[in-house]
MDTraj code that builds the backbone (N, CA, C; nanometers):
import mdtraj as md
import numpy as np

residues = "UNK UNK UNK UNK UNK UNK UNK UNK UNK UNK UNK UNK UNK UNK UNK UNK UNK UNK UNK UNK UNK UNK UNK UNK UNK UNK UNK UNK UNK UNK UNK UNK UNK UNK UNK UNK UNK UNK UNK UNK UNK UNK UNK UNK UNK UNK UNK UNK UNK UNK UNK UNK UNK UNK UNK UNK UNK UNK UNK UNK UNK UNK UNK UNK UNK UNK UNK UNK UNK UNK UNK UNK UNK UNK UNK UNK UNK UNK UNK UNK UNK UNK UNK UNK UNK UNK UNK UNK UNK UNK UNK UNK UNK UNK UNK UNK UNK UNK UNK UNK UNK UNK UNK UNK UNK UNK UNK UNK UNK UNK UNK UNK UNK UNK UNK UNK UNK UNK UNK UNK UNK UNK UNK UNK UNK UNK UNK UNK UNK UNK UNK UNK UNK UNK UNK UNK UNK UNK UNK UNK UNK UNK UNK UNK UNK UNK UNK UNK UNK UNK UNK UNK UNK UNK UNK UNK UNK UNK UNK UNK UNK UNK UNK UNK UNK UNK UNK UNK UNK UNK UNK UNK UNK UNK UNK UNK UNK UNK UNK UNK UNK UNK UNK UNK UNK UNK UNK UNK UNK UNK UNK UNK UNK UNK UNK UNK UNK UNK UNK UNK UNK UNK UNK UNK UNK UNK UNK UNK UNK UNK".split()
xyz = np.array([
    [-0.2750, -0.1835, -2.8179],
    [-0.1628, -0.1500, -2.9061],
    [-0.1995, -0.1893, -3.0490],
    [-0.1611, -0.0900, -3.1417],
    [-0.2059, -0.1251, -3.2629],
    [-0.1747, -0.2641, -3.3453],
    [-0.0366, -0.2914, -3.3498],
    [0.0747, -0.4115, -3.3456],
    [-0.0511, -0.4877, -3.3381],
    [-0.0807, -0.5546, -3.1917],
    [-0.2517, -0.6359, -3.1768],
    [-0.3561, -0.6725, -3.2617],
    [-0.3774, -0.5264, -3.2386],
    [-0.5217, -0.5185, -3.3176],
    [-0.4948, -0.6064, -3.4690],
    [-0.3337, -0.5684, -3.5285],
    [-0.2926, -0.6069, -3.6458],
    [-0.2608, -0.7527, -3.6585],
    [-0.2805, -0.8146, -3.5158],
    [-0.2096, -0.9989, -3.5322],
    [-0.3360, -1.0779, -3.6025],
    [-0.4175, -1.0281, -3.5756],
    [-0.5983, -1.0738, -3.6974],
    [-0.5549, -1.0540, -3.8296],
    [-0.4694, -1.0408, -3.8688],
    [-0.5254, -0.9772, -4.0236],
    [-0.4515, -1.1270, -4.0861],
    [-0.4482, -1.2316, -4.0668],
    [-0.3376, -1.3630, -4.1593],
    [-0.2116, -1.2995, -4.1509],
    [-0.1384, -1.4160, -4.2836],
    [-0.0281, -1.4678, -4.2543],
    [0.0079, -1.4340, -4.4076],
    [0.1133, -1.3803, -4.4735],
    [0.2205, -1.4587, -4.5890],
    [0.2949, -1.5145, -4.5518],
    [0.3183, -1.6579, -4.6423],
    [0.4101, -1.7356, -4.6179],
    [0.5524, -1.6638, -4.7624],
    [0.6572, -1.6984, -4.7300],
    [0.7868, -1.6808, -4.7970],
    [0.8854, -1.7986, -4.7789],
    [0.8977, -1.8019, -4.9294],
    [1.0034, -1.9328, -4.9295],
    [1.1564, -1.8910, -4.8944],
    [1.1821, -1.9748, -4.8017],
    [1.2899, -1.9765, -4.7340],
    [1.2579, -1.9101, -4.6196],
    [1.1901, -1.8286, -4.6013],
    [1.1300, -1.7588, -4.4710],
    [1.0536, -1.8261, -4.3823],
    [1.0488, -1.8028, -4.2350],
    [0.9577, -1.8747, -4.1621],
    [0.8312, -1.8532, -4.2111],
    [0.7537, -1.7485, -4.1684],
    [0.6148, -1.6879, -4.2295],
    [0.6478, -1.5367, -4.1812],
    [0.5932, -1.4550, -4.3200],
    [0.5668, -1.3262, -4.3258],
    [0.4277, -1.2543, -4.2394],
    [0.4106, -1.2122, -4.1497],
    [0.2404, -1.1929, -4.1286],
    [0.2213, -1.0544, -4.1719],
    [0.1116, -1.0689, -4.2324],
    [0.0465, -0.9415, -4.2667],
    [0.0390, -0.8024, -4.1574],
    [0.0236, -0.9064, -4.1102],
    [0.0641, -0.7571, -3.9191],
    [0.1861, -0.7107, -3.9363],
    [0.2614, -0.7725, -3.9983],
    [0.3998, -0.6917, -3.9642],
    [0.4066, -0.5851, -4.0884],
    [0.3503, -0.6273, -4.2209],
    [0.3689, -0.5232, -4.3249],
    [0.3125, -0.4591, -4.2943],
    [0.1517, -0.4651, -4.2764],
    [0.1088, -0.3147, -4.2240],
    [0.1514, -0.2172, -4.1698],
    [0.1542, -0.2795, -4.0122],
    [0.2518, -0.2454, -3.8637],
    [0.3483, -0.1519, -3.9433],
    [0.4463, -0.1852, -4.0276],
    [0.5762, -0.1032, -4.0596],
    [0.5180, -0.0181, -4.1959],
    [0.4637, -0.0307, -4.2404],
    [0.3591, 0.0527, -4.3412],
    [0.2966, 0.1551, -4.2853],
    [0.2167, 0.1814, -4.1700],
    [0.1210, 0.2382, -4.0794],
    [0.2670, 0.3151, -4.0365],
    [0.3385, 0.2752, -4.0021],
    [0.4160, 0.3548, -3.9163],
    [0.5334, 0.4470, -3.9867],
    [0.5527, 0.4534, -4.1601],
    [0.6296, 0.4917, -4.2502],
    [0.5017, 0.6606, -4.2360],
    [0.4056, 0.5765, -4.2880],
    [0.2879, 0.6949, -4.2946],
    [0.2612, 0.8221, -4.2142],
    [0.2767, 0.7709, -4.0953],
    [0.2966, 0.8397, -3.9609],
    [0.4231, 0.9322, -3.9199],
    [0.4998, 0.9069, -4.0299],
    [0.6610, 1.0349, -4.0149],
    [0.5943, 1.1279, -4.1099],
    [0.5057, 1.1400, -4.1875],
    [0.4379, 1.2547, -4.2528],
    [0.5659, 1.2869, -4.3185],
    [0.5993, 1.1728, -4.4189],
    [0.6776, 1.2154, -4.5208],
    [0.6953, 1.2549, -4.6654],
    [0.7500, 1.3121, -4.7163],
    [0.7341, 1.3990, -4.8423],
    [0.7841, 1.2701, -4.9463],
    [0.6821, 1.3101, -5.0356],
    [0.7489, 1.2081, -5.2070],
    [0.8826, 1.3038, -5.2810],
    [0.9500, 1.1624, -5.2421],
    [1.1103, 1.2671, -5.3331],
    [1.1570, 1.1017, -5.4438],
    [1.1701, 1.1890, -5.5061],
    [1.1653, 1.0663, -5.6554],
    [1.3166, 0.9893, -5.6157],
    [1.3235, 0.8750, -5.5890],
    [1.5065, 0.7716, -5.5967],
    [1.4688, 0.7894, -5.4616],
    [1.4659, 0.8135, -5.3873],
    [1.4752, 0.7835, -5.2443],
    [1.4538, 0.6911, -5.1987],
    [1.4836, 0.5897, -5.0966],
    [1.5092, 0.4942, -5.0513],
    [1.5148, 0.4643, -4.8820],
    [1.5421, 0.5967, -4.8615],
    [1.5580, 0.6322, -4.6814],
    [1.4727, 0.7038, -4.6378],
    [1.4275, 0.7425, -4.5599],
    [1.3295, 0.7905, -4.4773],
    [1.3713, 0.9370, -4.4279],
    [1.5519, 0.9192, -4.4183],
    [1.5777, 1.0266, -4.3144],
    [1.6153, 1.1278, -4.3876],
    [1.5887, 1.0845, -4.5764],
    [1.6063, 1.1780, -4.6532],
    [1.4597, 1.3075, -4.6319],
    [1.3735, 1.2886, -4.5740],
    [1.2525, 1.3722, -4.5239],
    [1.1265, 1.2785, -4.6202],
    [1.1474, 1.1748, -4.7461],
    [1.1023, 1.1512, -4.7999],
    [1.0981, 1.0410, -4.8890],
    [1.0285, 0.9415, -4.9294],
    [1.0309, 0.8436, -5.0304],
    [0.9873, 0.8453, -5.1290],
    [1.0244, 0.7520, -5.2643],
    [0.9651, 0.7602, -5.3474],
    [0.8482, 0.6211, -5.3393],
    [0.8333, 0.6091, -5.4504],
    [0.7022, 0.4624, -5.4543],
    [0.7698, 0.2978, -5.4233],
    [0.8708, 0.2929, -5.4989],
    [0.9356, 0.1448, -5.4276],
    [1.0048, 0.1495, -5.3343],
    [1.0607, 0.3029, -5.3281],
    [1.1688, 0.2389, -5.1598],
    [1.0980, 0.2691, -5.0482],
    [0.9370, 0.3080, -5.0754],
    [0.8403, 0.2387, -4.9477],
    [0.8515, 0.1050, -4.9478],
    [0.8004, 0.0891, -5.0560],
    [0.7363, -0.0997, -5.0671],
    [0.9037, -0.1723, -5.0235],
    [1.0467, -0.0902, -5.0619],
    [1.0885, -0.1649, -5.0115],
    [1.1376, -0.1882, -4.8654],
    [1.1322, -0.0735, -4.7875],
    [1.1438, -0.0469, -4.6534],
    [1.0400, -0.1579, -4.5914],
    [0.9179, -0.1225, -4.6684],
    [0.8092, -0.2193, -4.5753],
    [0.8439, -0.3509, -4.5576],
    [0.8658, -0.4439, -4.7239],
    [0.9324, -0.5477, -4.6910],
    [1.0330, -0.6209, -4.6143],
    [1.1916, -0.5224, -4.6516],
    [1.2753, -0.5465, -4.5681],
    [1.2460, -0.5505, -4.3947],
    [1.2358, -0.4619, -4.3311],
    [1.1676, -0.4356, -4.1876],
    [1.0443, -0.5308, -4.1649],
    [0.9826, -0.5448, -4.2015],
    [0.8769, -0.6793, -4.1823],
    [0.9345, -0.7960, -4.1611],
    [1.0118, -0.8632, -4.2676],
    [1.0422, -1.0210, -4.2989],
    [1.1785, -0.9833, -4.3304],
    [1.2217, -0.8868, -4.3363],
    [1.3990, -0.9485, -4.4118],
    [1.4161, -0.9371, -4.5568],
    [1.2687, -0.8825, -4.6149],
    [1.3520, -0.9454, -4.8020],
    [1.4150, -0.8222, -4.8725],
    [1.5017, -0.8457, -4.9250],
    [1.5526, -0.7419, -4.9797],
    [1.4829, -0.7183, -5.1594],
    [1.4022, -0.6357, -5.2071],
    [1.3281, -0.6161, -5.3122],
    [1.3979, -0.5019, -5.3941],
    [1.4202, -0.5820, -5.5340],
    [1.4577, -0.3982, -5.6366],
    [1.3661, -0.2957, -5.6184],
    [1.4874, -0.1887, -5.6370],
    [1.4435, -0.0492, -5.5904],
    [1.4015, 0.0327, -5.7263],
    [1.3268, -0.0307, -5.8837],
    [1.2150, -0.0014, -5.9234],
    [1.0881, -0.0504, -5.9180],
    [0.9981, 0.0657, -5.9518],
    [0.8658, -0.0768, -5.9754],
    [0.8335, -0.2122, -6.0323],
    [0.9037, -0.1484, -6.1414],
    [0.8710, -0.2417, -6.2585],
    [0.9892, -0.3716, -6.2100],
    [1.0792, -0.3833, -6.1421],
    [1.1378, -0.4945, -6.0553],
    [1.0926, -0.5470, -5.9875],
    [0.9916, -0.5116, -5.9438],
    [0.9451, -0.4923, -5.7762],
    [0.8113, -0.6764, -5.8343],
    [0.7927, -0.5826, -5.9877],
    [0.6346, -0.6438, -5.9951],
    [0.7317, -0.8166, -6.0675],
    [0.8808, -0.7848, -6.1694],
    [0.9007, -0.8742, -6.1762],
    [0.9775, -1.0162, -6.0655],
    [0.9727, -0.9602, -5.9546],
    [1.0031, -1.0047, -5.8474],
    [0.9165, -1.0945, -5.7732],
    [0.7797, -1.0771, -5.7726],
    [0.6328, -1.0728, -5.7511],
    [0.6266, -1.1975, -5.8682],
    [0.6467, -1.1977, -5.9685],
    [0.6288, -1.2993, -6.0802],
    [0.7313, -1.3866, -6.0548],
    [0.8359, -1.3974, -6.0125],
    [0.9467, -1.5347, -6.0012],
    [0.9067, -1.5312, -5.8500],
    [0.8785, -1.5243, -5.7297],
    [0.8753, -1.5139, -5.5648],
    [0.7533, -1.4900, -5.5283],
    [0.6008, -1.5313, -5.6276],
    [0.4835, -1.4889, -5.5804],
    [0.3717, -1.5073, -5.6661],
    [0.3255, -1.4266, -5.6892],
    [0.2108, -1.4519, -5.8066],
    [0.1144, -1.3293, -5.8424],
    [0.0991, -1.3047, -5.9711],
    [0.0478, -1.1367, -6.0418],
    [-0.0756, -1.2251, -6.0999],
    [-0.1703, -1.0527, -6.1117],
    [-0.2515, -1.1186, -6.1827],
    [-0.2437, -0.9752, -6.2900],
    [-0.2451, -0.9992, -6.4488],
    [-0.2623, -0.9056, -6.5257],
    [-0.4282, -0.9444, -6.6045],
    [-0.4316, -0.8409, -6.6866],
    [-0.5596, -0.8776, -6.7896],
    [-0.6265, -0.9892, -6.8416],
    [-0.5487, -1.0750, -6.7969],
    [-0.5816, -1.2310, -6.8838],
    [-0.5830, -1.3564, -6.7599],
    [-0.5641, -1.2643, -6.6495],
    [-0.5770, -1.3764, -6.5326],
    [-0.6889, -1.3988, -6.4519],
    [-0.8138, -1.3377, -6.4889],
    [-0.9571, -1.3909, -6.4255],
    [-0.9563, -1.3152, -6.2983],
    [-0.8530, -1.1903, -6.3077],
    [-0.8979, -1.1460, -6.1241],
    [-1.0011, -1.0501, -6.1172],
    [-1.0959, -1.0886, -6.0039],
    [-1.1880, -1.0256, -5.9490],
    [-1.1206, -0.9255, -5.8162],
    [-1.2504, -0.8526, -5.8068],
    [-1.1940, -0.7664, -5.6543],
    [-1.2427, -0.8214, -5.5580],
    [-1.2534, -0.9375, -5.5091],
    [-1.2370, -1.0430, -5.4255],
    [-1.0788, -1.1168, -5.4334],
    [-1.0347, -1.0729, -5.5425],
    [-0.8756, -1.1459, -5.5013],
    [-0.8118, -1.0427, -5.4013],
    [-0.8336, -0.9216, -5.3870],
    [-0.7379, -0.8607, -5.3628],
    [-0.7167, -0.8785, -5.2267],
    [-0.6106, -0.8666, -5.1569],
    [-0.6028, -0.9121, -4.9785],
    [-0.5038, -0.7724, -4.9627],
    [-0.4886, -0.7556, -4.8758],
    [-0.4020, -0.6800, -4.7723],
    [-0.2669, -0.6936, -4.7805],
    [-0.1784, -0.6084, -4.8385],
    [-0.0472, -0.6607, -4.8570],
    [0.0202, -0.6620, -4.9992],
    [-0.0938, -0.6893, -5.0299],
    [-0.0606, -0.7113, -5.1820],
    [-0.0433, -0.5560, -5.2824],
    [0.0714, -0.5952, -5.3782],
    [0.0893, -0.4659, -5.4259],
    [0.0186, -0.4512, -5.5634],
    [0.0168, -0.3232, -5.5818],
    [-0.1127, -0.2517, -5.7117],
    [0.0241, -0.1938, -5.8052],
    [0.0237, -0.2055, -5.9222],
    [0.1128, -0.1711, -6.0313],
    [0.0198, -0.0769, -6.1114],
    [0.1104, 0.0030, -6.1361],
    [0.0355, 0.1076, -6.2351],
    [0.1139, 0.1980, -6.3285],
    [0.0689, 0.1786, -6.4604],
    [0.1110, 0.1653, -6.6238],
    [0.0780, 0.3399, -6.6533],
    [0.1233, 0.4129, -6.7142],
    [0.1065, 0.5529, -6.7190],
    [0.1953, 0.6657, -6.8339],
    [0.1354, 0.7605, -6.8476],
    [0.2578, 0.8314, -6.9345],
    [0.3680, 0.9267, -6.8632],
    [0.4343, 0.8693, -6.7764],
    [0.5430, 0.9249, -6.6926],
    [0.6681, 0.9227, -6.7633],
    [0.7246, 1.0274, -6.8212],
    [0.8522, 1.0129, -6.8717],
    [0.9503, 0.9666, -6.7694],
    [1.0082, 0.8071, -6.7556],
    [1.1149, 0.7860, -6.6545],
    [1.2024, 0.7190, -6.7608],
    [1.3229, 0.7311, -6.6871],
    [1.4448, 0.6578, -6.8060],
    [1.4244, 0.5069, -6.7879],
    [1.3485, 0.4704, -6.8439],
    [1.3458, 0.3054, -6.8480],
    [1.2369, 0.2421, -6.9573],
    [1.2686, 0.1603, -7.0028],
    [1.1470, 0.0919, -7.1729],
    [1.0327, 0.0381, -7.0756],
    [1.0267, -0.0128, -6.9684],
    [0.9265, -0.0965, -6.8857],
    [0.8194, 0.0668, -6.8878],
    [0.7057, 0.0096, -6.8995],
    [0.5954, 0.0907, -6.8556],
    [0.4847, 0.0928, -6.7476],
    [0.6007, -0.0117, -6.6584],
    [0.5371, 0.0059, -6.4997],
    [0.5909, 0.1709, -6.4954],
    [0.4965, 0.2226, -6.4110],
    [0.5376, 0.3735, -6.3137],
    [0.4934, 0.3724, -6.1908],
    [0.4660, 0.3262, -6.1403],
    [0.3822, 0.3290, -6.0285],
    [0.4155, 0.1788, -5.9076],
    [0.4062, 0.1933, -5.7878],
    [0.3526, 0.1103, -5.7119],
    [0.3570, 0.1457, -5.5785],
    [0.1508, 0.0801, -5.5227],
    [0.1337, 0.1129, -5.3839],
    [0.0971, -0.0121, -5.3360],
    [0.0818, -0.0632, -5.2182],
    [0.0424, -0.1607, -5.1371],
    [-0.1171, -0.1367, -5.0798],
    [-0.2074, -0.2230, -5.1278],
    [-0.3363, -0.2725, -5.1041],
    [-0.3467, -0.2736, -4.9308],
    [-0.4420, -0.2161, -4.8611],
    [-0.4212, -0.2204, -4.7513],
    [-0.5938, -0.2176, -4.6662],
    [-0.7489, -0.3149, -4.7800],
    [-0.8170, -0.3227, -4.7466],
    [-0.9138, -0.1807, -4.7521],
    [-1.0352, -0.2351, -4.7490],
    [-1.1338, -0.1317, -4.7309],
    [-1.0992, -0.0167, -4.8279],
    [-1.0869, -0.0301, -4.9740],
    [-1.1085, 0.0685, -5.0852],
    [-0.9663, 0.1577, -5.0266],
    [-0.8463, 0.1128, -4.9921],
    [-0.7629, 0.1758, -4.9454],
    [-0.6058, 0.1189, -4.9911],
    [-0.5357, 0.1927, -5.0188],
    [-0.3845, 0.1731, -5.0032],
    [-0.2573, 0.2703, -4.9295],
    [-0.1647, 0.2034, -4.9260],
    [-0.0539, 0.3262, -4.8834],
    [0.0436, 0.3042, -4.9372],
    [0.1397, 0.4337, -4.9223],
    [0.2824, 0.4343, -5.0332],
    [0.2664, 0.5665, -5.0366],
    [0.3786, 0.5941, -5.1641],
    [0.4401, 0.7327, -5.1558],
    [0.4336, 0.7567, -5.3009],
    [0.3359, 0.8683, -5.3502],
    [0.3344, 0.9138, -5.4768],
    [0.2979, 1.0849, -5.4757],
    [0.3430, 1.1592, -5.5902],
    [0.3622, 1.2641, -5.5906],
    [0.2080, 1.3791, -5.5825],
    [0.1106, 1.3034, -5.6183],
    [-0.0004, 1.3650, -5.6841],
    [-0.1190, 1.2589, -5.6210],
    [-0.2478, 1.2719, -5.5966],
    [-0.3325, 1.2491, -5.5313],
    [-0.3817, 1.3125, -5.4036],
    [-0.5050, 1.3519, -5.3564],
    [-0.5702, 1.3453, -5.2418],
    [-0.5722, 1.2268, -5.1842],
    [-0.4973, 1.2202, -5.0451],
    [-0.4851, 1.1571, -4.9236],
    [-0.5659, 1.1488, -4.8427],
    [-0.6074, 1.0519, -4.7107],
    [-0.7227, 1.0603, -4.6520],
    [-0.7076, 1.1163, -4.5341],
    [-0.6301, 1.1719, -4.4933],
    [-0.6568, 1.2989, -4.4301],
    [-0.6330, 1.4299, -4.5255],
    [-0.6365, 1.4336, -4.6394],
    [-0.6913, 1.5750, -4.7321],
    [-0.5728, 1.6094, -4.7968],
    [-0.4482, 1.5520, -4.7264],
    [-0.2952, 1.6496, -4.8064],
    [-0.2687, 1.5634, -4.9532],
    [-0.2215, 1.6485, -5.0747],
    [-0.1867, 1.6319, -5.1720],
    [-0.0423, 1.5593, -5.1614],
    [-0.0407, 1.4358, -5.2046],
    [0.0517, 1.3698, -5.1855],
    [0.1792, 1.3142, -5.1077],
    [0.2456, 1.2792, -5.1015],
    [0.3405, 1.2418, -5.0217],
    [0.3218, 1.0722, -5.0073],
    [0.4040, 1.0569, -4.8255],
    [0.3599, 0.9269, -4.7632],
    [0.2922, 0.9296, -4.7242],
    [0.1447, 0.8465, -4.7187],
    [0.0196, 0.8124, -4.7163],
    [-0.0695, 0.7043, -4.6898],
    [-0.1926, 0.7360, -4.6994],
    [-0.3093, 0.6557, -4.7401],
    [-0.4127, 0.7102, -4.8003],
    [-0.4279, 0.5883, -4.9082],
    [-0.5038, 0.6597, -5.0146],
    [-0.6115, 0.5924, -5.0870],
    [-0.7015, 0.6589, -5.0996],
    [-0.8696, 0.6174, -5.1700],
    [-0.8123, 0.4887, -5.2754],
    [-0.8823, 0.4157, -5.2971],
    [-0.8205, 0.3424, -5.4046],
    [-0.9863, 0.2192, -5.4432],
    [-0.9906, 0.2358, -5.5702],
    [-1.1378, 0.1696, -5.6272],
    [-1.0886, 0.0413, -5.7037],
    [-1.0774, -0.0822, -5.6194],
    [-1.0204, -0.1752, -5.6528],
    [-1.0367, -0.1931, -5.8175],
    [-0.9922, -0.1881, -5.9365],
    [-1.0213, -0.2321, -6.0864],
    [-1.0014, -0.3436, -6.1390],
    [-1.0634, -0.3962, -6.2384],
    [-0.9217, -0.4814, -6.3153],
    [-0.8045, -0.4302, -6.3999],
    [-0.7224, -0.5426, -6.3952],
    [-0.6089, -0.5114, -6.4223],
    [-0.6079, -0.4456, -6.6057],
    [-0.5230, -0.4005, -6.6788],
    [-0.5021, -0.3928, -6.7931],
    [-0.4051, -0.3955, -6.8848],
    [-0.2920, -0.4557, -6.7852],
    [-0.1768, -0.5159, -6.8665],
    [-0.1835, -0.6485, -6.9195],
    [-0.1091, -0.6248, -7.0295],
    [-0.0846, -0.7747, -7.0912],
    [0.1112, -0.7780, -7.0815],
    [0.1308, -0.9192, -6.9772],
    [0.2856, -0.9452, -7.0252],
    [0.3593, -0.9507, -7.1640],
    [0.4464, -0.8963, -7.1738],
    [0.5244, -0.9379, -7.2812],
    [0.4375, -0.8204, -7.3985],
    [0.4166, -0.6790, -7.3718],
    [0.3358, -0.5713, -7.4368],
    [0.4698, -0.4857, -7.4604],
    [0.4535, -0.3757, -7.6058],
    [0.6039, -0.3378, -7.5559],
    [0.5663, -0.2251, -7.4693],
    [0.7226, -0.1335, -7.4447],
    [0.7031, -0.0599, -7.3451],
    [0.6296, 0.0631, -7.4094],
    [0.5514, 0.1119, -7.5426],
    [0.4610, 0.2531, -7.5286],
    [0.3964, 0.2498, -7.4326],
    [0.3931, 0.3739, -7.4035],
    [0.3449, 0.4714, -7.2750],
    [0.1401, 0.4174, -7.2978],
    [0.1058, 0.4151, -7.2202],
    [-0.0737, 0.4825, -7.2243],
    [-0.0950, 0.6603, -7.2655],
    [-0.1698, 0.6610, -7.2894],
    [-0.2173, 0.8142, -7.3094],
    [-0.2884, 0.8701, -7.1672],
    [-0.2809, 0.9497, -7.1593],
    [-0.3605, 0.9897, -7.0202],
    [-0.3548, 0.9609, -6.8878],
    [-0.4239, 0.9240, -6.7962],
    [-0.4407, 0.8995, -6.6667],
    [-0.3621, 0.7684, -6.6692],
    [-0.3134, 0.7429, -6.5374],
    [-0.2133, 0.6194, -6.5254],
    [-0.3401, 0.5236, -6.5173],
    [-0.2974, 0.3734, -6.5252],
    [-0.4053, 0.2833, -6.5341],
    [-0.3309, 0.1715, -6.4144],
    [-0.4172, 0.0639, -6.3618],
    [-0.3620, -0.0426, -6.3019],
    [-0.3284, -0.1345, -6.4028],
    [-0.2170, -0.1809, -6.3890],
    [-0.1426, -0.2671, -6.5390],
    [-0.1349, -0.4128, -6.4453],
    [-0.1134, -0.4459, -6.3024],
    [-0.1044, -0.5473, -6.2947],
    [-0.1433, -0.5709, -6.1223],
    [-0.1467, -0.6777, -6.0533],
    [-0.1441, -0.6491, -5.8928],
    [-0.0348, -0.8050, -5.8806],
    [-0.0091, -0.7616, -5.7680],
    [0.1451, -0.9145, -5.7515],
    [0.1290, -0.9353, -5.5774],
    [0.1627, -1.0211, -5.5354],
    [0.1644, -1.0985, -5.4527],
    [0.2973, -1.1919, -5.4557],
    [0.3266, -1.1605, -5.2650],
    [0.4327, -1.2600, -5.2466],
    [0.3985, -1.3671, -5.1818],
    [0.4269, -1.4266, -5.2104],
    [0.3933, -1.5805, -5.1675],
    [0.2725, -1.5769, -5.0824],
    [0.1652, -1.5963, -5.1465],
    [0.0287, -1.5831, -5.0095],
    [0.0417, -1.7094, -4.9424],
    [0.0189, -1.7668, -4.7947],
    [-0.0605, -1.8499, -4.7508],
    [-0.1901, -1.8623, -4.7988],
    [-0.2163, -2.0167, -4.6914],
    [-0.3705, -2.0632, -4.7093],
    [-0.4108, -1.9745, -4.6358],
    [-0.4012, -1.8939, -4.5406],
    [-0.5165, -1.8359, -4.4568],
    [-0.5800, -1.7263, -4.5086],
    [-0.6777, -1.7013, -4.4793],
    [-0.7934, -1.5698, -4.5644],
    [-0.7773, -1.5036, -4.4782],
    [-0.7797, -1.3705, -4.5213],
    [-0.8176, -1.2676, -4.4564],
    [-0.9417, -1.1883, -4.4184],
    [-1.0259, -1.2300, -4.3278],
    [-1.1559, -1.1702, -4.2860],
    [-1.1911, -1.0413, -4.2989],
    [-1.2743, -1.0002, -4.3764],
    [-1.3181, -0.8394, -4.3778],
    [-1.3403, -0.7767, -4.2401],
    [-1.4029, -0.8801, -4.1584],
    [-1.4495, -0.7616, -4.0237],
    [-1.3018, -0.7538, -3.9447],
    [-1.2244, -0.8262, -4.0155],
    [-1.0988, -0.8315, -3.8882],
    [-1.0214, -0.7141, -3.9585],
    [-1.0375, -0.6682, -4.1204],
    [-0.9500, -0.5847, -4.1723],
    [-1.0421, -0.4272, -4.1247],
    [-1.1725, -0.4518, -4.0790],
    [-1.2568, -0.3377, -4.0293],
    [-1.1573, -0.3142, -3.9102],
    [-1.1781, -0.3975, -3.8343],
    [-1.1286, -0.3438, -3.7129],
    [-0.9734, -0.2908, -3.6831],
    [-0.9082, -0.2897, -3.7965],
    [-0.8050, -0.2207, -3.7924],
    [-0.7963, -0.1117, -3.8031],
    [-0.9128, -0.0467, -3.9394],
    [-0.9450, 0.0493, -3.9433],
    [-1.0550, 0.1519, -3.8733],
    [-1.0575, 0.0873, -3.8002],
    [-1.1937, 0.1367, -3.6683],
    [-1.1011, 0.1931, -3.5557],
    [-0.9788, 0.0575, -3.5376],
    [-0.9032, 0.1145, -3.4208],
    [-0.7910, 0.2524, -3.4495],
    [-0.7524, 0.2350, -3.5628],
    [-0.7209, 0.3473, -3.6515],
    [-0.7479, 0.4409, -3.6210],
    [-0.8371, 0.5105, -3.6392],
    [-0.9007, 0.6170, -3.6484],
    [-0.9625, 0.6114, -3.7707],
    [-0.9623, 0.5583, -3.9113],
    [-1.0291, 0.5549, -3.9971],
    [-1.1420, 0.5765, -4.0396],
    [-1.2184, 0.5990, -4.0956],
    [-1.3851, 0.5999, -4.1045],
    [-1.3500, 0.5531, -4.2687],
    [-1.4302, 0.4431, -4.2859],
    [-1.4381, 0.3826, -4.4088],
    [-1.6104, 0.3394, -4.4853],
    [-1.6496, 0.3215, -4.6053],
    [-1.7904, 0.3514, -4.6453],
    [-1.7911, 0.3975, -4.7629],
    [-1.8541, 0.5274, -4.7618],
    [-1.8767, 0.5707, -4.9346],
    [-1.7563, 0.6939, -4.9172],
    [-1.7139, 0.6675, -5.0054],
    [-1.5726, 0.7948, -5.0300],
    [-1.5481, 0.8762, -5.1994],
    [-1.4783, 0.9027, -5.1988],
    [-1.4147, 0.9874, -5.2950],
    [-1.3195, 0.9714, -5.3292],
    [-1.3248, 0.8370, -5.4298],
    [-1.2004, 0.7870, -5.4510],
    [-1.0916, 0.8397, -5.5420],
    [-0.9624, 0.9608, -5.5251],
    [-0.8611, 0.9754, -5.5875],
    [-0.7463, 0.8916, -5.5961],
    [-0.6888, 0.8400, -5.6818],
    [-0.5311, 0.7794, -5.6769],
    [-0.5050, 0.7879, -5.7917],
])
top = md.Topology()
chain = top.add_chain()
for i, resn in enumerate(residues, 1):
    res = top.add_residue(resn, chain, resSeq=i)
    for name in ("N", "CA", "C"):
        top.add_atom(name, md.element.get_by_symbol(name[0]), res)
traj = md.Trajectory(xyz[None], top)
């Protein structure tokens, strides 16, 4: 059972929470993916045929552990900063920080009604990979957007806090990555392989769109 295969991957801990395990975000992540659902912008439910980018991340959360997370990005990431820990441009992160679980923020010229110039957010999910729900990208089984999994070339970050909200020019960028409360435990690469082995996955040299 996949669930299994997923009890290897560590632990988040959450304050006030018993412990979050990474098996369970996946687990309910993996299984959002699997209704082969359409990106519909504000959405929040599933049974609307479709989600947008946070009311994955927040379905995943809630259904995992219980937490209830704002239903923008740019909440999502300041949520992550008071209940967790970000790393932007000025925080020394390598792509060795990144673990499984953890969410990817991304800064862009998206006209949305709001001054914040988050637009974006997907969940890190190992092996040059993420999932979530965005309108535009090649997916790894080939379909143009929706709910997914998707190529992703770990970067550094390029936000600076406290920047105002102008837009970037061009292609969206990663502006920040956030984390909820990690535990001490690491997460082993061959154990995040074998998720994607039991998967069906094939992971290696790719073609990375997002």
């Amino acid at each position: 059972m996949r669930a299994r295969l997923l009890s290897i991957l560590g632990c988040l801990a959450w304050a006030g929470v018993s412990q979050l395990h990474a098996e369970d975000v996946l687990t309910v992540a993996d299984r959002l993916v699997n209704q082969r659902l359409s990106y519909i912008y504000g959405s929040e439910d599933p049974h609307n045929g479709g989600l947008d980018c946070s009311g994955f991340v927040q379905i995943v959360f809630r259904e995992s552990c219980g937490i209830e997370l704002p239903n923008e990005a740019d909440k999502q990431l300041d949520y992550c900063r008071q209940h967790g820990q970000v790393w932007d441009s000025t925080s020394g992160w390598t792509p060795e920080t990144l673990k499984p679980g953890d969410l990817i923020f991304f800064a862009g010229p998206y006209d949305l009604p709001r001054e914040s110039r988050i637009v974006h957010v997907m969940m890190y999910c190992g092996y040059d990979t993420m999932m979530g729900a965005q309108m535009l990208g090649r997916r790894e089984d080939g379909v143009i957007g929706g709910v997914g999994e998707y190529f992703f070339n770990p970067r550094s970050p390029s936000g600076v806090f406290g920047e105002s909200g102008e837009r970037f020019i061009g292609h969206r960028r990663v502006f920040a990555y956030g984390r909820l409360n990690l535990g001490t435990a690491q997460v082993g690469l061959e154990k995040i392989a074998s998720w994607h082995v039991a998967s069906g996955k094939a992971f290696g040299n790719k073609s990375r769109i997002d």
